[in-house]
C-alpha positions in Angstrom: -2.5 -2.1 27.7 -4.2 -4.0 25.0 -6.3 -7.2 26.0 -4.6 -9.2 24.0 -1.4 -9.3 21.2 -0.9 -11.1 18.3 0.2 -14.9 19.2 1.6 -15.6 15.5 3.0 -13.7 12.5 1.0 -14.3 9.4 1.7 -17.1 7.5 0.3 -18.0 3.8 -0.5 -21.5 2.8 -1.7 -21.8 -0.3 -4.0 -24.8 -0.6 -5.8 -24.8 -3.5 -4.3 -21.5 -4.6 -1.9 -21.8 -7.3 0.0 -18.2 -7.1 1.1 -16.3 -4.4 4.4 -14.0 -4.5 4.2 -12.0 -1.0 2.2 -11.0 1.6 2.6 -8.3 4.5 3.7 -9.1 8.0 2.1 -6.8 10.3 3.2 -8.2 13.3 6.7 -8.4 13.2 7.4 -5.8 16.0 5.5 -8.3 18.4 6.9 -11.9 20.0 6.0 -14.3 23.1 8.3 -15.9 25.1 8.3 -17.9 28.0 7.8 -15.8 31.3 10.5 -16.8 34.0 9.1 -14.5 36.7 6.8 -11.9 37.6 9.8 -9.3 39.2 11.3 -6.2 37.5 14.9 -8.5 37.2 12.8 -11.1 35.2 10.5 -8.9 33.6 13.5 -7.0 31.9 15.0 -10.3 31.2 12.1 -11.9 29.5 11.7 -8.2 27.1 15.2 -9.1 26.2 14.5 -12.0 25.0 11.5 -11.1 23.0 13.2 -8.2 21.3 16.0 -10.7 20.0 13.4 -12.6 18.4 12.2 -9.3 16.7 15.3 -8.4 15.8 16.4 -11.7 14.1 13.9 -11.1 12.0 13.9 -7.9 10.8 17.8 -7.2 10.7 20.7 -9.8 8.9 22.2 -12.2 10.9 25.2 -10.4 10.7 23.9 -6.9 12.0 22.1 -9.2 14.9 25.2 -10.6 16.1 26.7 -6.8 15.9 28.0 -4.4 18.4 24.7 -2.3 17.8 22.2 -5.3 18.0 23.7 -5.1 21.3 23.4 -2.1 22.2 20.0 -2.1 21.4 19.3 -5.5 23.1 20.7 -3.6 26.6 17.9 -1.4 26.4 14.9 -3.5 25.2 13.0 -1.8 27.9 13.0 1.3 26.2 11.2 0.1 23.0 8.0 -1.6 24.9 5.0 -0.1 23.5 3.1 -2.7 25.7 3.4 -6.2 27.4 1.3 -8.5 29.0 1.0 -11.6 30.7 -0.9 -14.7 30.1 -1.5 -18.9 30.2 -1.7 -20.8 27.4 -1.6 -24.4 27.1 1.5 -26.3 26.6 2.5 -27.6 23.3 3.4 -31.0 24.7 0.5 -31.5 26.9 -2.5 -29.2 26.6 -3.8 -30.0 30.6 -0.4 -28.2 31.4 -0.3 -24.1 31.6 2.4 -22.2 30.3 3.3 -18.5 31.5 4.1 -16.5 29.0 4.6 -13.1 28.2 3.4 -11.0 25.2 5.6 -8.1 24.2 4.5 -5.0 21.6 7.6 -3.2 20.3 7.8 0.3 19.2 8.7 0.1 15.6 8.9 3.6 14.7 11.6 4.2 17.5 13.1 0.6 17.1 13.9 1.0 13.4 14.9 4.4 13.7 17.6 3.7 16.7 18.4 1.0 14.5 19.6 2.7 11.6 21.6 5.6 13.7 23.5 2.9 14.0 24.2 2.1 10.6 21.1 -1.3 10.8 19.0 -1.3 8.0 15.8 -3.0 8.4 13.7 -5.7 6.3 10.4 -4.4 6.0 6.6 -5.9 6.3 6.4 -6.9 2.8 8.0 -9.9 2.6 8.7 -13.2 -0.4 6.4 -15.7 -0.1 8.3 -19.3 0.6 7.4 -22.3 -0.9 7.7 -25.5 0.8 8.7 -29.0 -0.1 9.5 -31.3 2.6 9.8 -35.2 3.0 9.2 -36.8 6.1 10.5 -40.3 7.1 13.6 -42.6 7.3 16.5 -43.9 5.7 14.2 -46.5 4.0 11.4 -44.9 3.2 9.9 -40.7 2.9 6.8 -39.6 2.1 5.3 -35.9 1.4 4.2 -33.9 4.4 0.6 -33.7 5.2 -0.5 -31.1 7.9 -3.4 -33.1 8.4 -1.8 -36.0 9.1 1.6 -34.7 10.6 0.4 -32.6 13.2 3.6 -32.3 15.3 5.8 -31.3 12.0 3.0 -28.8 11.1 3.2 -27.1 13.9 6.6 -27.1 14.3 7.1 -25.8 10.4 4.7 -23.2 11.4 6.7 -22.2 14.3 9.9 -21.7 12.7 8.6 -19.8 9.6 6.4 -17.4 12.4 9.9 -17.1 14.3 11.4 -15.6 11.0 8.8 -13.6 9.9 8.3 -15.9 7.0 5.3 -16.2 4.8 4.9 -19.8 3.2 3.0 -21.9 0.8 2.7 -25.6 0.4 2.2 -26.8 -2.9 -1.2 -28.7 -4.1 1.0 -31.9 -4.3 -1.6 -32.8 -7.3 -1.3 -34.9 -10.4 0.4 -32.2 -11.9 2.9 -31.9 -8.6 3.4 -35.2 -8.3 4.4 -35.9 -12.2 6.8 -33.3 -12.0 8.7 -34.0 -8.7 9.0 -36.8 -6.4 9.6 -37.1 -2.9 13.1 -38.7 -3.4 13.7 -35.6 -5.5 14.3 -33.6 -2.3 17.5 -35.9 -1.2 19.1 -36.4 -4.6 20.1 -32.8 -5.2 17.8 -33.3 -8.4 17.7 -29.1 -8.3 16.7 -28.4 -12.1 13.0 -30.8 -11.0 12.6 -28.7 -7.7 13.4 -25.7 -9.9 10.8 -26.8 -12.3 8.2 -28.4 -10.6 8.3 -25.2 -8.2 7.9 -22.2 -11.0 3.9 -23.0 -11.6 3.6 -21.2 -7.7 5.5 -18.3 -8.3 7.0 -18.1 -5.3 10.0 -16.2 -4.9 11.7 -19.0 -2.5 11.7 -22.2 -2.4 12.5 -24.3 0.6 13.4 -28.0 0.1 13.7 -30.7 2.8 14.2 -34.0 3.8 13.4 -34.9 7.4 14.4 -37.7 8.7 14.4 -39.6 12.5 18.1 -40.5 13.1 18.7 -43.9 15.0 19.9 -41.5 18.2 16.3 -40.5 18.5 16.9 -37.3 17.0 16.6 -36.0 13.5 18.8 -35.7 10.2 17.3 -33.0 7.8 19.2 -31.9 4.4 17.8 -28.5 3.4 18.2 -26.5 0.3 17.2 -23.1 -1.2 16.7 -21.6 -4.2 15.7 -18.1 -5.3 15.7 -16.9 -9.4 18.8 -16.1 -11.0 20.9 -17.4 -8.1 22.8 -20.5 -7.5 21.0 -23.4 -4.8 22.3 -23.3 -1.3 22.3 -26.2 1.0 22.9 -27.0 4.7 22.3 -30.2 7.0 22.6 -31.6 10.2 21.6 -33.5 13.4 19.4 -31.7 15.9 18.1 -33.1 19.2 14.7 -31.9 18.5 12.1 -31.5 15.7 11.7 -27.5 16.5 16.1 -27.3 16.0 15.4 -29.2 12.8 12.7 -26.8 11.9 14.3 -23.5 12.9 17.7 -24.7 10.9 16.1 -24.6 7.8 13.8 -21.4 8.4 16.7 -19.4 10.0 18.8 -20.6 6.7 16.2 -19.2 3.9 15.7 -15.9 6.3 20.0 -15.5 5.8 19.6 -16.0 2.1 16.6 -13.5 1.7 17.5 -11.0 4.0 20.9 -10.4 1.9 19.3 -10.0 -1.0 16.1 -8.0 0.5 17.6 -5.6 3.0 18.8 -2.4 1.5 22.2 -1.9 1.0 22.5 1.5 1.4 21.4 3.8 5.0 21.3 6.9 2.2 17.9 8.2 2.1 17.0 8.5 -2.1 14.8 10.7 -4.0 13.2 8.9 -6.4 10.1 10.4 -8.9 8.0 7.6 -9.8 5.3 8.1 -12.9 2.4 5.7 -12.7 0.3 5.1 -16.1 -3.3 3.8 -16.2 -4.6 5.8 -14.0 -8.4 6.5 -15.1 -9.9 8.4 -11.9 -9.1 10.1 -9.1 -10.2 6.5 -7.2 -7.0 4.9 -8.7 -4.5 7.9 -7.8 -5.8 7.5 -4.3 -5.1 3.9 -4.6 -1.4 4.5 -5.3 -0.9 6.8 -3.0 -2.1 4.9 -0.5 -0.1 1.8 -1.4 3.4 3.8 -1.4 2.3 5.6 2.0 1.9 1.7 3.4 5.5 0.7 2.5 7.2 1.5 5.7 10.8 1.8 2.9 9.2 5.2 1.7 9.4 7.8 4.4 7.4 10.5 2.2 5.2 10.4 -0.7 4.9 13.7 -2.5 1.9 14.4 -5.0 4.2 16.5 -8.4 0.9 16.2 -10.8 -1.5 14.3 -12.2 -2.7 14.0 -15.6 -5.8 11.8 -17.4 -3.7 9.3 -18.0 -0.9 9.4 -15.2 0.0 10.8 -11.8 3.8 11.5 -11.0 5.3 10.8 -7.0 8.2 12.3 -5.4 9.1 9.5 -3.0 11.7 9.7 -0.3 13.0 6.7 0.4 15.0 5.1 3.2 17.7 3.0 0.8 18.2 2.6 -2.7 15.9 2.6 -6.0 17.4 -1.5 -6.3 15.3 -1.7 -2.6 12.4 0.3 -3.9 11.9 -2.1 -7.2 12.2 -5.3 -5.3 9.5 -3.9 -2.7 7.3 -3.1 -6.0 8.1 -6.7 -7.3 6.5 -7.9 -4.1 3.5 -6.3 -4.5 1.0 -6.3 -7.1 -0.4 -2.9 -7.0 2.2 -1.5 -9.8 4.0 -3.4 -12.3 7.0 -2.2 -14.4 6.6 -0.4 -17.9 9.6 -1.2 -20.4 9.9 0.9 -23.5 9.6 4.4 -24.2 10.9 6.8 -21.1 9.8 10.0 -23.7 12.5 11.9 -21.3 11.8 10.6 -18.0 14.4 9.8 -15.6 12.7 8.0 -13.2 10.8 5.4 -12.2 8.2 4.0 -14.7 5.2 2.0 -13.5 2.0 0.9 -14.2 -1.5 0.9 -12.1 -2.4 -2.8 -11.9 -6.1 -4.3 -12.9 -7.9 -3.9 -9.8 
């Protein structure tokens, strides 16, 4: 067994950085849960557990609460690359130990006995979520600082990990702060969030307003927005901060894995031509970036020219799943225009 596994997923905040679209999740075949015993009947138990959270965030809701998530879920066991156990302090109280164990997943055979029965999978390359989020009461909010909000930071963290989301925070600068206030995020003032949110080019945008309910629990309206599609909202009362976290989290992860997940469980053969290409250093380059995309099973060399290579690509959806995948990256970037014939895909080799 490995010494040690992954405790978090990665998550992007973007202090001082402007842009970010995506990043890559490496880790989404791995989670920690709390260990309830050392004996086969917990140790089965506890892998259970851990491959739920996997599975939420990797497949749709809807496929999670599915006969076949089910299925799966009765044999976690047989999808354990590795697992160990450990101690690590207690969020609460760092004097106090918690038992936990660490759990490594076979993705290969997961996602595979996954789409035998008819789940498709989200893959590692995943949107980039921009946050906005006001803290307070019903008299006052202020922005979130994860300097001086330590709890809600790591809370927020939490919930994005548990979803396999990466996030940014905005600068909250002059610019920021002209463009969208804090009140903003309760008023439903969508067109400013909108607005205020396109200089990060993120291709989420998570807006909330937290606030500690006079039952010592906490109210928090949430909305999302994503281009061309209309704002969706959701609220509520939890008992805890992490609830009130997860709610909003889980929420974005329902919107983007509908649009992200690929539609289809056909496997399509797509020829993709890729212009720009000035030395056998840059064909290696794309070919290494469409063998990392776990939504392209093969990647077939048909010729290369001084100017261009052309791929045969098998992949596991549609060409709709393959663009958005592009989209997310920035190796290749569309080319509009002139097809001179070609049927397929046309792309172009990024500056490096």
């Amino acid at each position: 067994m490995p010494g040690s596994i992954a405790r978090s997923l990665l998550l992007l905040f973007l202090i001082g950085c402007p842009s970010a679209q995506a990043a890559e999740i490496r880790t989404l075949y791995q989670a920690e849960v709390t260990a309830t015993g050392n004996d086969e009947t917990a140790r089965d138990q506890d892998i259970r557990r851990a491959l739920q959270l996997v599975l939420g965030r990797v497949i749709s809701p809807a496929a999670l609460a599915s006969r076949a998530s089910g299925a799966i879920l009765e044999k976690a066991v047989n999808y354990v690359l590795s697992y160990e156990y450990a101690s690590k302090p207690a969020a609460e109280n760092a004097s106090v130990k918690t038992e936990v164990m660490r759990v490594n997943f076979d993705q290969m055979r997961l996602t595979e006995a996954l789409r035998q029965k008819g789940v498709n999978v989200w893959a590692e390359q995943r949107p980039t979520i921009l946050v906005w989020l006001g803290v307070g009461d019903d008299q006052r909010q202020e922005w979130f600082m994860p300097e001086m909000m330590p709890e809600i930071d790591r809370e927020l963290r939490q919930a994005a990990e548990q979803e396999g989301l990466p996030i940014a925070l905005p600068l909250l600068d002059l610019t920021d702060q002209q463009s969208l206030s804090v009140e903003d995020l309760g008023s439903g003032a969508d067109e400013r969030i909108r607005a205020a949110s396109a200089r990060y080019e993120a291709a989420g945008v998570l807006a909330g307003r937290l606030s500690r309910s006079t039952e010592n629990g906490w109210d928090v309206l949430w909305r999302f927005y994503r281009p061309d599609a209309a704002p969706a909202n959701w609220q509520g009362r939890f008992n805890s901060l992490a609830e009130a976290m997860q709610a909003g989290f889980a929420g974005a992860y329902g919107k983007l894995a509908e649009h992200y997940i690929p539609k289809t469980l056909s496997e399509t053969r797509v020829e993709l031509r890729v212009t720009g290409i000035t030395s056998l250093a840059d064909v290696s380059t794309v070919a290494s970036y469409l063998s990392s995309l776990s939504l392209i099973r093969t990647v077939e060399w048909l010729r290369i020219e001084p100017t261009q290579a052309v791929f045969r690509l098998f992949v596991r959806g549609d060409r709709t799943a393959l663009e958005q995948a592009f989209a997310l990256g920035k190796t290749l970037r569309p080319v509009e225009g002139e097809t001179q014939g070609f049927t397929g895909m046309n792309y172009q080799l990024s500056a490096q």
